[in-house]
C-alpha positions in Angstrom: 103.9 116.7 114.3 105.0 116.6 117.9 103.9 119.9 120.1 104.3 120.8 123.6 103.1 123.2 125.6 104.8 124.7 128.5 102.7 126.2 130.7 98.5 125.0 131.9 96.8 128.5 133.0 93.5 130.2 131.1 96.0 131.0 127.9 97.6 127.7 127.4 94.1 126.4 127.8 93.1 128.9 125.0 96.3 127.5 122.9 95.2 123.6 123.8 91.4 124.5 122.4 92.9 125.9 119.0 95.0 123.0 118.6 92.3 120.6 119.4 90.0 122.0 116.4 92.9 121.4 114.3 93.2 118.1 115.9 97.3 118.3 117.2 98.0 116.1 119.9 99.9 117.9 122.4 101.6 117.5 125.7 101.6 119.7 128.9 104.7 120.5 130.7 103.9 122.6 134.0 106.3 123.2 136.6 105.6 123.6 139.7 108.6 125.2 140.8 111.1 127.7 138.9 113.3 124.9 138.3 112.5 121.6 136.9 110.9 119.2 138.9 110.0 116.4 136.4 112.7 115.6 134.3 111.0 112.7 132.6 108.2 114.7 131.8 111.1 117.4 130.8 112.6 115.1 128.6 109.8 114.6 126.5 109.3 118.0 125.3 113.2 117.4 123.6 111.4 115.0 121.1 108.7 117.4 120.0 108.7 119.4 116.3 107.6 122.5 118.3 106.9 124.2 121.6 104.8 126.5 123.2 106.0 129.0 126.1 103.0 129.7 127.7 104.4 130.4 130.9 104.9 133.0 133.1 107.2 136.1 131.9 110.4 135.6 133.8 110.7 132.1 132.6 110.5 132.3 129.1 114.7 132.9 128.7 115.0 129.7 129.6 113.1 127.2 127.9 113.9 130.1 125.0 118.1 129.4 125.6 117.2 125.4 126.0 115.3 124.4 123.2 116.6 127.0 120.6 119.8 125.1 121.1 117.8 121.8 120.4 116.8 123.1 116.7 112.7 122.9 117.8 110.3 125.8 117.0 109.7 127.6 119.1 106.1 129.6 119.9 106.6 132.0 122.5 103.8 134.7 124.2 104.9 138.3 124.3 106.9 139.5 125.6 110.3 137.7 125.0 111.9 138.5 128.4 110.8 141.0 131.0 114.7 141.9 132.1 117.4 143.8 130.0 120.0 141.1 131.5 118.0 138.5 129.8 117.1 140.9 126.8 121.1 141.2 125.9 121.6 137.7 125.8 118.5 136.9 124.1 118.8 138.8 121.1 122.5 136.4 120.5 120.7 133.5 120.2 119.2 132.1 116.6 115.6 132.7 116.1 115.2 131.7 112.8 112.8 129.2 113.9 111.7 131.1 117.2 108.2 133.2 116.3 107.2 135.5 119.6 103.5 135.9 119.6 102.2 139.5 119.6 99.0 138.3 117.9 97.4 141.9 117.9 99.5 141.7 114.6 96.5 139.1 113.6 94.2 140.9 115.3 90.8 142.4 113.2 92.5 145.9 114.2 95.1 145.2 113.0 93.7 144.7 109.4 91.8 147.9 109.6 94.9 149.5 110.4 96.2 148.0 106.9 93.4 149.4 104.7 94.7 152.9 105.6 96.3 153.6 102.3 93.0 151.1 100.6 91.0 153.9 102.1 93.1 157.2 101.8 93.0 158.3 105.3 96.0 159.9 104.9 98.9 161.1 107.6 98.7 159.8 111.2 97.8 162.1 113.4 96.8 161.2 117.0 95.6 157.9 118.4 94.3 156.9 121.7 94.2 153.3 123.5 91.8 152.9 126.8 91.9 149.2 127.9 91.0 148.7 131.6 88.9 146.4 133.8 89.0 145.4 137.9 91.3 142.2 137.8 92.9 143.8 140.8 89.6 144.0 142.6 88.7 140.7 142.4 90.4 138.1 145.9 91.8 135.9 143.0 94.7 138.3 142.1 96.2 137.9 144.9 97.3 134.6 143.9 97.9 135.0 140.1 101.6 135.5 138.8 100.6 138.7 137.7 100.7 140.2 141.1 103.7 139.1 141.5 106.4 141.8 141.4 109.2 139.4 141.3 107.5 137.6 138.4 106.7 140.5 136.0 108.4 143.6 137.3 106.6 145.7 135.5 103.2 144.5 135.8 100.2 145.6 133.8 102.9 147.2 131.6 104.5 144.3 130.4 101.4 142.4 130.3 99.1 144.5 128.2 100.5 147.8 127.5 103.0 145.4 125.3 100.6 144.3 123.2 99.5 148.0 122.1 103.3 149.8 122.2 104.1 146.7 119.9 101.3 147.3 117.3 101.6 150.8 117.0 105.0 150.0 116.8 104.4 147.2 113.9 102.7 149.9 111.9 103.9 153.2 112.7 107.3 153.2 114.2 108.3 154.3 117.5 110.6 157.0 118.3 109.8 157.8 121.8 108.4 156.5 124.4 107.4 157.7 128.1 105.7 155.6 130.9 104.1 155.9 134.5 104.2 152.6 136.0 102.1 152.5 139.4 99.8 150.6 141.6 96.3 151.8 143.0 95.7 148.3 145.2 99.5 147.7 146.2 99.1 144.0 146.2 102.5 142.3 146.7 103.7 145.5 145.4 102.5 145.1 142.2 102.2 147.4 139.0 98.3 147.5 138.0 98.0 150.8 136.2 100.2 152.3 133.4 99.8 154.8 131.5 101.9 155.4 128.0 102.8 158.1 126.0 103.8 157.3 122.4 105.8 159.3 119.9 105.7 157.5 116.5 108.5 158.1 113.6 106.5 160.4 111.9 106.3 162.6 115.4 102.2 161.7 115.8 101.6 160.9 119.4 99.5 157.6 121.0 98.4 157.8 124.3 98.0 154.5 126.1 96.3 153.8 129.4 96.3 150.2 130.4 94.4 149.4 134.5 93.5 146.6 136.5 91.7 148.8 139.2 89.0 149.9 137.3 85.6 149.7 135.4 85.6 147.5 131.9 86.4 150.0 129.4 88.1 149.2 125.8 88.1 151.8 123.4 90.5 153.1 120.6 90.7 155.8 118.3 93.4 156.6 115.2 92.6 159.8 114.1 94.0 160.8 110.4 94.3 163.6 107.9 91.4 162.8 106.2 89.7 159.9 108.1 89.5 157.8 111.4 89.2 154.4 112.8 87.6 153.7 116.2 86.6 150.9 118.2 84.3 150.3 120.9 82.7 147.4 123.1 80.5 146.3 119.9 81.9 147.6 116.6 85.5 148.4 114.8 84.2 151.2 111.3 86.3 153.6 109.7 85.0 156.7 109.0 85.9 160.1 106.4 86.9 162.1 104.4 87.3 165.0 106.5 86.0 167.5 104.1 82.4 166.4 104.7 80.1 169.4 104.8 76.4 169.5 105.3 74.2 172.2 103.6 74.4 174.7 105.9 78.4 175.0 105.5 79.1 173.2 108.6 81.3 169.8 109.0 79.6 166.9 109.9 80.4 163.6 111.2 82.0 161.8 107.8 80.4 158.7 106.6 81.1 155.4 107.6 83.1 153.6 105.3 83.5 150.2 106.5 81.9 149.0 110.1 81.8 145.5 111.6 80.5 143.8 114.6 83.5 143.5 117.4 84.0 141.5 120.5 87.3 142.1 122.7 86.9 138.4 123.3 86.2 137.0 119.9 89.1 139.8 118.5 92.3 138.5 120.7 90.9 134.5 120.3 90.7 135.4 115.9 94.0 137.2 116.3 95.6 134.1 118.7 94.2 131.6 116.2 95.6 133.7 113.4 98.8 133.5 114.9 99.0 129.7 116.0 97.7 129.0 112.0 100.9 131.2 110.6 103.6 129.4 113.3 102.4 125.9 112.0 102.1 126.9 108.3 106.0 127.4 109.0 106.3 124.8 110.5 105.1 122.2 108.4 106.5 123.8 105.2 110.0 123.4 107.5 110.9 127.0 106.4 112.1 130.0 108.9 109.9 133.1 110.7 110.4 136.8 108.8 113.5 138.5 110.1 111.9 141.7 109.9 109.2 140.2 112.5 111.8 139.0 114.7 113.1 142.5 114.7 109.9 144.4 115.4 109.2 141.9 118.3 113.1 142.9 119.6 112.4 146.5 119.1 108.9 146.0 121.2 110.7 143.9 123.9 113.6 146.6 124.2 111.2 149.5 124.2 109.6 147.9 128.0 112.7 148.6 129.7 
């Protein structure tokens, strides 16, 4: 199998270290400029079984329009395409064999969020989504693509609140969805805080608040009828029922159910891995990705604009 990768920054590196375990050979394609400027090294990438787009949002259309029309796999990070221009001509192409990695769907959350019915927490209720940390404090934003208005528009937003609008939109459904975009620091006028209200299918709300400009803080909480998940810094555990009373005919905190160790870090690289495992499974059985995934990641990408 022939795979190249698109892209050199922190992520691809992440991609290269996966594929390295699983001993892959690769090559690395990274442009220094919008437009080509190695055509050899280009050329190459037209003989490989797959491809990875690890590269910076406003480029993925591209290699996306290029090598779809070549017939190669195609592995692309979320999301698709950060315009609607691009979005309406994206969704035309064939992506049978084009897999768009929101790998939260991997993600140990994620399969918490599958035991609900396992578990009988019931309706959905209310769920919210803190993730926030001081990239924007730090001297080397000012020289990352993601402080780059006319890179990724929408900053923060289309960086990281994607990931969460599309997993609550994997397993709930969204019907509506209201954002405030802004910036605290202003640098090169980009977007570092969002915050994200959520309306799901069944009319529970999610409230999401994604920030570059502040303290480390992950936490998340789905609250149902009769149970709850949450997770924090160091542990993921479902809790209920709610009808837990104490002897004194007061509620109490419900028993945990299940509880695990959790690591923000470990959690995305298990869900990424997860995700490279199921595009090369594919792959190698030389079958096409879900159409109902495909979907979900359209639905996602359309619900940014």
């Amino acid at each position: 199998m022939k795979i190249g990768i698109i892209g050199n920054g922190n992520h691809s590196k992440r991609i290269q270290n996966i594929l390295k375990k699983k001993k892959i050979n690769f090559i690395i394609y990274k442009p220094k400029k919008p437009k080509y400027f190695d055509k050899l090294n280009y050329l190459k990438l037209l003989e490989c079984n797959a491809i990875f787009i690890v590269s910076p949002n406003d480029s993925h259309f591209k290699y996306i329009k290029e090598f779809s029309k070549k017939g190669i796999y195609i592995f692309c990070e979320k999301p698709p395409v950060s315009r609607k221009s691009e979005f309406k001509k994206l969704i035309k192409l064939n992506h049978k064999k084009i897999y768009y990695n929101f790998n939260f769907r991997f993600s140990m959350l994620a399969q918490f969020l599958s035991s609900i019915k396992k578990y009988k927490l019931g309706k959905f209720l209310y769920g919210s989504i803190i993730v926030a940390h001081g990239l924007a404090l730090t001297e080397r934003f000012k020289f990352n693509w993601r402080s780059n208005k006319s890179r990724t528009p929408m900053g923060i937003y289309e960086i990281v609140g994607v990931h969460w609008i599309d997993l609550i939109n994997y397993f709930f459904g969204i019907k509506k969805l209201e954002k405030k975009n802004f910036s605290i620091k202003n640098i090169r006028n980009s977007i570092d805080n969002s915050y994200i209200n959520i309306q799901t299918k069944d009319n529970s709300n999610i409230n999401v608040y994604c920030s570059y400009t502040s303290p480390l803080i992950n936490e998340k909480k789905f609250i149902f009828q009769n149970g709850y998940i949450t997770q924090s810094d160091s542990f993921i555990e479902i809790r209920g029922p709610a009808k837990y009373i104490g002897k004194d005919k007061m509620f109490l905190k419900p028993p945990i159910i299940k509880k695990v160790m959790y690591s923000d870090r470990k959690d995305y690289e298990f869900g990424l891995y997860n995700s490279i495992d199921y595009f090369l499974k594919v792959i190698k059985q030389k079958k096409v990705f879900k159409n109902k995934d495909t979907l979900k990641s359209f639905q996602t990408n359309n619900l940014l604009f």
